[in-house]
N, C-alpha and C positions, 0 to 999 in steps of 0.2 A: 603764780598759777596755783589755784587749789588745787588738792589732791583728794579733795572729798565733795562729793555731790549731796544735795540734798532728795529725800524722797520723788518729789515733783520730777525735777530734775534726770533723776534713774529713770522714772518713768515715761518722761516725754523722750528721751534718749533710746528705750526699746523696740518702742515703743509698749506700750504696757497702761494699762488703768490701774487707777487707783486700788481699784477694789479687787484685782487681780493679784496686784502685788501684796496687800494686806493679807488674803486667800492665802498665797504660798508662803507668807511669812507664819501665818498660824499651824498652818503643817509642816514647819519645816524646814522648808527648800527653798526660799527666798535667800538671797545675799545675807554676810554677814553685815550687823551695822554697828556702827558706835553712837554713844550719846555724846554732847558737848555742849556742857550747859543745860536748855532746856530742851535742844534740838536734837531728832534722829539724826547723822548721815551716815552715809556709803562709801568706803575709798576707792576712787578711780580703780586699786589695781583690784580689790575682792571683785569690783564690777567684771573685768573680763577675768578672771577666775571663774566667777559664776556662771557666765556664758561658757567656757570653755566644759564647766561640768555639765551642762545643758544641753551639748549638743549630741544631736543623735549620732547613734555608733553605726557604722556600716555594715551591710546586710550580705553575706554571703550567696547568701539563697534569695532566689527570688519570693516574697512575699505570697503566699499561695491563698486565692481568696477562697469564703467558705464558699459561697450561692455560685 
């Protein structure tokens, strides 16, 4: 069973676009990746790593709108 996903692959699985994932990779905040050979990939476990630092924090306070 691999333990590394390829780009596409991250992406069909977030689901996420392409051009999504490029976006937060250039800022930053996209998954860590390895090269191998000539290919990007993802390891299964940085993937839910990365979800886990993704997800929102809970809100004590109710959200108070401006309007």
């Amino acid at each position: 069973m691999p333990t590394r996903i390829t780009i596409d692959q991250f992406c069909a699985s977030i689901p996420m676009s392409r051009a999504t994932y490029f976006r937060l990779q250039r800022i930053g905040d996209g998954p860590h990746t390895v090269r191998v050979g000539g290919r990007v990939l993802i390891n299964k476990s940085e993937v839910k790593a990365w979800l886990k630092r993704r997800r929102p924090c809970k809100i004590s306070a109710p959200l108070v709108r401006p309007w």
